[in-house]
C-alpha positions as CSV (number, residue, x, y, z in Angstrom):
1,X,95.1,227.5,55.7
2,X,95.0,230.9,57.3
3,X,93.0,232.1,54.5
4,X,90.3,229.9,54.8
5,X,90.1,230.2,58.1
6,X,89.5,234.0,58.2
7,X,87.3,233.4,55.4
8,X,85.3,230.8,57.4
9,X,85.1,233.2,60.4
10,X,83.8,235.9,58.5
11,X,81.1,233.5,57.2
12,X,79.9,232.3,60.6
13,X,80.0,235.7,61.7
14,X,77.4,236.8,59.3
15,X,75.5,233.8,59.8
16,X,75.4,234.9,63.2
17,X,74.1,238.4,62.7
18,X,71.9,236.3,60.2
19,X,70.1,234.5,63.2
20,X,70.1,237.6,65.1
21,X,68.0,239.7,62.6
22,X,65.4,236.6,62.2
23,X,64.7,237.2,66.0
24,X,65.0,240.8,66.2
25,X,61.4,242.3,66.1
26,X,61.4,246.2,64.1
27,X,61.3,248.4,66.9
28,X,58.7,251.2,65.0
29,X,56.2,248.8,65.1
30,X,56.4,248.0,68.3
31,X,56.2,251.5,69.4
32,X,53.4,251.6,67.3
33,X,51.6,249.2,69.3
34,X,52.2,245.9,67.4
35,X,53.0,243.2,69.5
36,X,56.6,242.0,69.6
37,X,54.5,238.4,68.8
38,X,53.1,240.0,65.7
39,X,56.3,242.6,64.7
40,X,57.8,242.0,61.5
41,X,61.6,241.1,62.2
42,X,64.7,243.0,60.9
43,X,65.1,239.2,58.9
44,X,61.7,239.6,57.2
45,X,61.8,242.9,56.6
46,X,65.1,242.0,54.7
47,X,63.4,239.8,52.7
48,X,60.6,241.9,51.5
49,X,63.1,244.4,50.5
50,X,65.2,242.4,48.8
51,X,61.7,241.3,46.5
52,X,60.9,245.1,46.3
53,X,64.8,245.7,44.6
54,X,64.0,243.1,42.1
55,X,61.4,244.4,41.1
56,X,62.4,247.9,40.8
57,X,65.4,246.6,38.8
58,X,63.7,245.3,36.6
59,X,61.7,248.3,35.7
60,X,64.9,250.7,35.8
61,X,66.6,248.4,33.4
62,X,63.7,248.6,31.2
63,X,64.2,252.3,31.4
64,X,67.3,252.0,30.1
65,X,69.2,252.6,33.6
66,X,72.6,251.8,34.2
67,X,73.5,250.3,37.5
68,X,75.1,247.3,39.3
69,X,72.3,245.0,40.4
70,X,74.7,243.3,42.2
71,X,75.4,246.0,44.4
72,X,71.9,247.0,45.3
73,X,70.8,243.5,46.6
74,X,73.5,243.8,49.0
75,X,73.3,247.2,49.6
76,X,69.6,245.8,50.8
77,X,70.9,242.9,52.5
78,X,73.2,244.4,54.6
79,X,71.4,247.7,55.2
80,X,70.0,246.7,58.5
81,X,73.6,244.2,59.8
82,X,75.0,246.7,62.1
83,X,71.1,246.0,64.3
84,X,71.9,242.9,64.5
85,X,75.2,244.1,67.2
86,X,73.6,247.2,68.6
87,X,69.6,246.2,68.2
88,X,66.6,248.3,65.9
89,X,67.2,251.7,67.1
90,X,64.2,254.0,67.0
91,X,64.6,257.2,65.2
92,X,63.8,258.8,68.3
93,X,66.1,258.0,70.6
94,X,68.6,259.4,69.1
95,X,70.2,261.8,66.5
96,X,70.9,259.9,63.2
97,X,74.0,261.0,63.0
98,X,74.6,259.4,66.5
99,X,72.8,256.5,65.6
100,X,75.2,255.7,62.2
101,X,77.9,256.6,65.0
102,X,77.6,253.6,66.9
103,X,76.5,251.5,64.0
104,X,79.5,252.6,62.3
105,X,81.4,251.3,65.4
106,X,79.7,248.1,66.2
107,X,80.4,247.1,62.7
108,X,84.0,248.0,62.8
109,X,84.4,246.0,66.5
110,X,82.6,243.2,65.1
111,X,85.1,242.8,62.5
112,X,82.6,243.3,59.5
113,X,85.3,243.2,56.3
114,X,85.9,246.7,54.9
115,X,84.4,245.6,51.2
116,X,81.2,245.3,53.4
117,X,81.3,248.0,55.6
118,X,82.1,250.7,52.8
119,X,78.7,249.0,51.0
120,X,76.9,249.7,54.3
121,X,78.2,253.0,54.2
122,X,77.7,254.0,50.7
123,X,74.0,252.5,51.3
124,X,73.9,255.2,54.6
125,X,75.2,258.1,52.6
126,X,72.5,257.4,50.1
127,X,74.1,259.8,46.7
128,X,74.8,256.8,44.6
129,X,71.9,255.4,42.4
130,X,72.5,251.5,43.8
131,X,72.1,253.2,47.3
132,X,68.9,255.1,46.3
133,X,67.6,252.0,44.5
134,X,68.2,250.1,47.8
135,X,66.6,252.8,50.2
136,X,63.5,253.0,48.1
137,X,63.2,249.3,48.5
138,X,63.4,249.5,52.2
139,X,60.7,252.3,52.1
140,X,58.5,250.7,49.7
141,X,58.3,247.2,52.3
142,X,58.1,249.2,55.6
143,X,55.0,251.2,53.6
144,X,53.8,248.2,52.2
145,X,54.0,246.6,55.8
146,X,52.4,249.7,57.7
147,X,49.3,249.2,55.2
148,X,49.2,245.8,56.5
149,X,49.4,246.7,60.5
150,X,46.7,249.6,59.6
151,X,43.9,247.4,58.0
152,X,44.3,244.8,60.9
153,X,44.2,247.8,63.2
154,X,47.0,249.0,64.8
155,X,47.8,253.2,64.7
156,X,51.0,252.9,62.0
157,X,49.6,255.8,60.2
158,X,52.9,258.1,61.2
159,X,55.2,255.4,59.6
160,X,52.9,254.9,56.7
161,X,52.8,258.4,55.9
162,X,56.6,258.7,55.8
163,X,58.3,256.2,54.0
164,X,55.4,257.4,50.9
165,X,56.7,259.9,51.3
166,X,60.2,258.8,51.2
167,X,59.2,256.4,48.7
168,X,57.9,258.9,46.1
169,X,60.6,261.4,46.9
170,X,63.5,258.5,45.6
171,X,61.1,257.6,42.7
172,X,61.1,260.7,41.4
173,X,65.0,261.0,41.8
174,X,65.6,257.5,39.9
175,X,62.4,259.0,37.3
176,X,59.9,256.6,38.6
177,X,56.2,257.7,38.2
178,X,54.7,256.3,41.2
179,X,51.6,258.1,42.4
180,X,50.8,259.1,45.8
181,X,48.3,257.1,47.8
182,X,48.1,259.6,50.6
């Protein structure tokens, strides 16, 4: 009985964080001047990730690649859980490595199991190829997002220009040929 009943705490305690990120508007956008009304939420921007991985899966697999596809879709799905406890951060307020500071200790107050964290981590550290698979996803939806904000007007050009960037800097490491659009 004790079993389940851990187990059932840690699932209503992601559901939780769950619900959090669908009303948590990205923060860079907002900055950016897109209303909180309009922002994409952490929840969304999830979800476009996750789309982006399956995709890029399924080219690297053509390619012969060898990773666990399993890992990378929740390597994307739980890239963003610790904002869900602490809030979408802006770059700018802080150092990074303060930033995975205080992410790495709301996760650890919240409880989040250590299978999970250590993905979370491994995602943050970024070296393995399910980690860069994963952070190209994220890239490639906040760029593919930032297009959007641009042609309906708002000044994303900063956060369009980096995460190409980003993006074809992790295609080239996984032997993508993307080409620039910049």
């Amino acid at each position: 009985m004790h079993h389940y009943i851990s187990r059932l705490h840690t699932t209503i305690m992601l559901i939780d964080l769950g619900m959090r990120a669908n009303w948590l508007a990205r923060t860079g956008w907002m900055h950016s001047g897109v209303p909180a009304s309009v922002a994409e939420t952490v929840s969304q921007h999830t979800f476009l990730a996750s789309l982006v991985a399956i995709d890029l899966m399924r080219e690297l697999k053509k390619r012969g690649r060898d990773f666990s596809e399993e890992k990378v879709l929740k390597m994307v799905l739980l890239h963003d859980l610790a904002e869900g406890i602490v809030g979408d951060l802006p770059k700018w307020t802080s150092e990074r490595i303060k930033k995975r500071e205080l992410e790495e200790e709301a996760l650890s107050s919240f409880g989040i199991p250590k299978d999970l964290a250590d993905l979370w981590r491994e995602y943050e550290k970024g070296s393995s190829v399910e980690a860069k698979i994963a952070r190209l996803a994220d890239l490639m939806a906040t760029w593919r997002m930032a297009i959007y904000y641009k042609e309906i007007g708002f000044p994303v050009d900063d956060i369009m220009i980096s995460t190409e960037e980003g993006s074809l800097k992790l295609a080239r490491e996984l032997g993508l040929g993307i080409k620039s659009n910049i």
